[in-house]
C-alpha positions in Angstrom: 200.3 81.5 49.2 199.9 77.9 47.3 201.1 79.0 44.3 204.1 80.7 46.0 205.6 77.7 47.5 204.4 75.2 44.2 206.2 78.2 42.5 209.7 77.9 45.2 209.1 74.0 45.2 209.3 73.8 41.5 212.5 76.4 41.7 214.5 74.1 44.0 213.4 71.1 42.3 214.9 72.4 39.1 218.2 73.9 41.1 218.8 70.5 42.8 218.6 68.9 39.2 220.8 71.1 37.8 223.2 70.4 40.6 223.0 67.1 40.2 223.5 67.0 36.6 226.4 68.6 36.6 228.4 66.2 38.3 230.9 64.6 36.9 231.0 61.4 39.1 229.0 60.0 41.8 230.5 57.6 44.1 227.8 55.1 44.4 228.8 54.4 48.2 227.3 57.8 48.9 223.6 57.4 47.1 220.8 58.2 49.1 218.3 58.0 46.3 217.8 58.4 42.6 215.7 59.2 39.7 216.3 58.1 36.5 220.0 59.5 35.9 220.2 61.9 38.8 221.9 60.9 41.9 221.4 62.5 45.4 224.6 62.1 47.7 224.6 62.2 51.6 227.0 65.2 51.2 224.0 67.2 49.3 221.2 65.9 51.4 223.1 67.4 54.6 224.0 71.0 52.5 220.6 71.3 51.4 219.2 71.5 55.0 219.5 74.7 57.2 222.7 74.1 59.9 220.5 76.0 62.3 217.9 72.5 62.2 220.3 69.6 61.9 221.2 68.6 64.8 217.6 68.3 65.7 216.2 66.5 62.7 215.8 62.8 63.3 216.1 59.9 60.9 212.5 60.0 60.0 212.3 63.6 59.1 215.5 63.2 57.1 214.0 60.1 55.3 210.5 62.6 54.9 213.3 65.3 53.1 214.8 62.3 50.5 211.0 61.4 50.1 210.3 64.6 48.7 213.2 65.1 46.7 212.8 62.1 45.4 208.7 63.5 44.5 210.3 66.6 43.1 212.6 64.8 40.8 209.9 62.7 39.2 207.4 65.3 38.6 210.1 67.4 36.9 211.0 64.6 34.6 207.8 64.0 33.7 206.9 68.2 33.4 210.4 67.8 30.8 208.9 64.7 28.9 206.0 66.7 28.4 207.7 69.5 26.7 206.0 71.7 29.6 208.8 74.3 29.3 208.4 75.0 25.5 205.0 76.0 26.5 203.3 79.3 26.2 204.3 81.8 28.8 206.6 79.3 30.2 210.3 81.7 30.2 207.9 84.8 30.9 206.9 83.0 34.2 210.4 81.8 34.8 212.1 84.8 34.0 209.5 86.7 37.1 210.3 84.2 39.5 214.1 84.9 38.9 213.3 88.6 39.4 211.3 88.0 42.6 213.9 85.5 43.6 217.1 87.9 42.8 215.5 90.6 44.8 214.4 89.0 47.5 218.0 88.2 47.4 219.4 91.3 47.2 216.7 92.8 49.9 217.9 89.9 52.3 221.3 90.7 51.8 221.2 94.4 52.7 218.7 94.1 55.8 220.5 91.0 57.1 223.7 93.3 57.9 223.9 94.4 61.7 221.2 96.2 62.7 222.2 97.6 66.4 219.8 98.6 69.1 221.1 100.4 72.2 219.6 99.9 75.4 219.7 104.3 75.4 217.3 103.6 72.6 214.8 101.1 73.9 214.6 103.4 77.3 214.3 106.6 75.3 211.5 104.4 73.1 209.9 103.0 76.5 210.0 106.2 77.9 208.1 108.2 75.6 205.7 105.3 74.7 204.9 104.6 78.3 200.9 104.7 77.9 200.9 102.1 75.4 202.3 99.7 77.8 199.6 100.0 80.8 198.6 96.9 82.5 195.2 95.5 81.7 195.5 92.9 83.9 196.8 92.6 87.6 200.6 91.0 86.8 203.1 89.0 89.5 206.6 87.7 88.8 207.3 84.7 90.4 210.0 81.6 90.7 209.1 78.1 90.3 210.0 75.0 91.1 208.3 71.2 90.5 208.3 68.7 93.4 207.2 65.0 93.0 205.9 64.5 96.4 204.3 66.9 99.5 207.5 66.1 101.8 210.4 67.2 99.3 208.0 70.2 98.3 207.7 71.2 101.9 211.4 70.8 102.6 212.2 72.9 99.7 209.6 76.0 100.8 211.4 75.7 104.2 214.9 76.2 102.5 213.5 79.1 100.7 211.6 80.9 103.6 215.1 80.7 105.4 217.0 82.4 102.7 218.0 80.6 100.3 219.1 81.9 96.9 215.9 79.9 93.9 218.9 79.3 91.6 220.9 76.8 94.2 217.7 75.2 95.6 216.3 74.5 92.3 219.7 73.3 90.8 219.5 71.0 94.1 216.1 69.3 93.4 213.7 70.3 90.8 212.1 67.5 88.2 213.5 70.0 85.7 216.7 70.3 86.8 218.2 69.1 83.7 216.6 72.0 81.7 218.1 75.6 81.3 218.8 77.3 84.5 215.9 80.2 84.0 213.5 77.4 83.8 213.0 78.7 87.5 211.5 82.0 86.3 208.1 82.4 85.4 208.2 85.8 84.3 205.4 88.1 84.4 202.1 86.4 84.3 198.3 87.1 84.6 195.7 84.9 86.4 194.2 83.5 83.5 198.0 82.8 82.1 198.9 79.6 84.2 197.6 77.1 86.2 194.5 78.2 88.3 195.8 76.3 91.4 199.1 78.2 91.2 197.1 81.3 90.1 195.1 81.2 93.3 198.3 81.1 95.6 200.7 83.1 94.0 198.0 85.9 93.8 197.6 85.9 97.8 201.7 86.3 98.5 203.4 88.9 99.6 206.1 90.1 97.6 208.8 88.2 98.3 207.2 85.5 100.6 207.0 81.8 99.5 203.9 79.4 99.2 203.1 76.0 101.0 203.8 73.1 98.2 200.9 73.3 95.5 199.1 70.2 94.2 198.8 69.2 90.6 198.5 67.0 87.8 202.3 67.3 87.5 203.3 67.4 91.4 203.6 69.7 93.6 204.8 73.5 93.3 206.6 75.8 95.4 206.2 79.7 94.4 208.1 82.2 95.3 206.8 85.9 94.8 209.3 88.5 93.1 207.1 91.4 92.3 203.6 92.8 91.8 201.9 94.9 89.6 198.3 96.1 89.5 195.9 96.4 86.6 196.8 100.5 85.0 200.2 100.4 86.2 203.3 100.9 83.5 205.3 97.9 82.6 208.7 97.2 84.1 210.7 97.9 81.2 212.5 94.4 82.0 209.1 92.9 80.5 208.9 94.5 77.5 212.9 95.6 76.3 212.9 92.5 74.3 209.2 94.1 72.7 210.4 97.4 72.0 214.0 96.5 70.6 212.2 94.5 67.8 210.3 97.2 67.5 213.3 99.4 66.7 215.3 97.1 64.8 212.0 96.8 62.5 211.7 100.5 62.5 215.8 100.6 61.2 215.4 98.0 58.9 212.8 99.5 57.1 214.1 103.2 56.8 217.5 101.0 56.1 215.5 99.3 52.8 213.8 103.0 51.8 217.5 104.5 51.7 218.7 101.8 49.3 215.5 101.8 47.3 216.3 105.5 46.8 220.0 105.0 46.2 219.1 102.0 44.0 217.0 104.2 41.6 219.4 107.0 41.5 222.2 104.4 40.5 219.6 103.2 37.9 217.7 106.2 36.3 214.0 105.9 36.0 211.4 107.1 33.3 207.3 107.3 34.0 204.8 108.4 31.4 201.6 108.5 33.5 199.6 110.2 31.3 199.2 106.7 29.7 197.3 105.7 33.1 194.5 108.1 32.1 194.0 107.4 28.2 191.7 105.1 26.1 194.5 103.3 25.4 194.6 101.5 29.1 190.7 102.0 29.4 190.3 99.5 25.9 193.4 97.1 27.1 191.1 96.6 30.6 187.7 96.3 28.5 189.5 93.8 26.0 191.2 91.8 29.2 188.2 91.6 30.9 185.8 90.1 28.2 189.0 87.7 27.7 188.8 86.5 31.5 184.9 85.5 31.1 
């Protein structure tokens, strides 16, 4: 695993040199950093990180990127100074990690395509599966809401035991109101999964009934039971659809990836000679490599 990512750090270190070196101009105005004659521009710094992160990056974890390309750049100077890539071995290692990296490529390209999973399918899955999603735990699903003091917690539990719909009443005065409106939903839980002074009250309800305001480190808690389910019992297929359609889409994928392999070695004919495997000849090459590694 260490030697993977030296292996990918040292890949994108030379890409990103290579980038850069092929400019033609650099308008200084832009510089974030350099090393010796290679120039890294805001535009590049901002391409180079995943859009799916950068809108949560802050300024110090940008900085910690420019530190490290700025580490990269100087160790590869240094590994060209030292003539490192007229070594030994040096374009047979380069020329595996371009295969490795060119598959993993191509691999990523054809699995990446839209794999669908029908809800038909994760029923028909759940459905035929069903003893491998028995409780082994007693299980409740329950609202939640967060309070700062005893009277706003008891004025909300009296909202709720006259009928009032969790969603409005939370929107109207939980400490979390700010965050997504499922917050609310706890899900499925055990008694060892939360709290153990919620555990202890939302274990005792009724389905559908609504606790007294809860004390705790954080405030107090009103609980509202939706459902129960004892230790043995199946799964509500609710709780595990998101399980099984990864499942699936895993399953897909990988009979996806053995079609192409086999469509991929059709397109490009093959040759074994096995026999080889069961000779002297591979018998004194293992002999010889083996007094060579002591």
């Amino acid at each position: 695993m260490i030697r993977r990512k030296l292996v990918c750090f040292v890949v994108l270190s030379v890409a990103t040199v290579f980038l850069s070196s092929c400019e033609e101009s650099v308008d200084e105005r832009y510089v974030v950093a350099k090393v010796e004659d290679e120039s890294l521009t805001i535009q590049e710094l901002i391409a180079e990180i995943p859009p799916q992160i950068r809108s949560r990056l802050s300024t110090v974890e940008i900085r910690e990127y420019v530190l490290r390309w700025i580490n990269s750049q100087a160790l590869y100077h240094e590994a060209l100074e030292q003539k490192l890539d007229e070594g030994q071995g040096f374009q047979r290692e380069f020329e595996k990690l371009k295969r490795e990296l060119l598959i993993t490529k191509l691999v990523e390209k054809t699995l990446n395509e839209d794999v669908t999973v029908t809800d038909a399918e994760i029923k028909a899955f759940f459905e035929v599966n069903k003893e491998g999603f028995r409780l082994i735990d007693d299980q409740v699903h329950a609202y939640h809401v967060l309070l700062g003091t005893r009277k706003e917690a008891n004025a909300v539990s009296k909202r709720l035991k006259a009928g009032e719909a969790f969603a409005a009443v939370f929107r109207d005065v939980s400490l979390d109101s700010s965050s997504h409106n499922g917050d609310w939903d706890l899900g499925y839980f055990s008694k060892n999964e939360i709290a153990p002074e919620i555990s202890r009250a939302v274990f005792k309800l009724r389905k559908g009934a609504t606790s007294l305001p809860i004390k705790s480190a954080f405030g107090y808690h009103v609980v509202q039971l939706v459902n129960k389910q004892k230790k043995g019992d199946i799964k509500n297929l609710e709780l595990v659809k998101e399980e099984i359609r990864l499942k699936i889409q895993a399953r897909k994928k990988q009979d996806k990836y053995e079609r192409f392999l086999l469509q991929m070695k059709s397109k490009h004919p093959y040759e074994t000679n096995f026999q080889l495997l069961g000779s002297s000849v591979l018998d004194s090459l293992l002999e010889t490599s083996t007094r060579i590694g002591h």
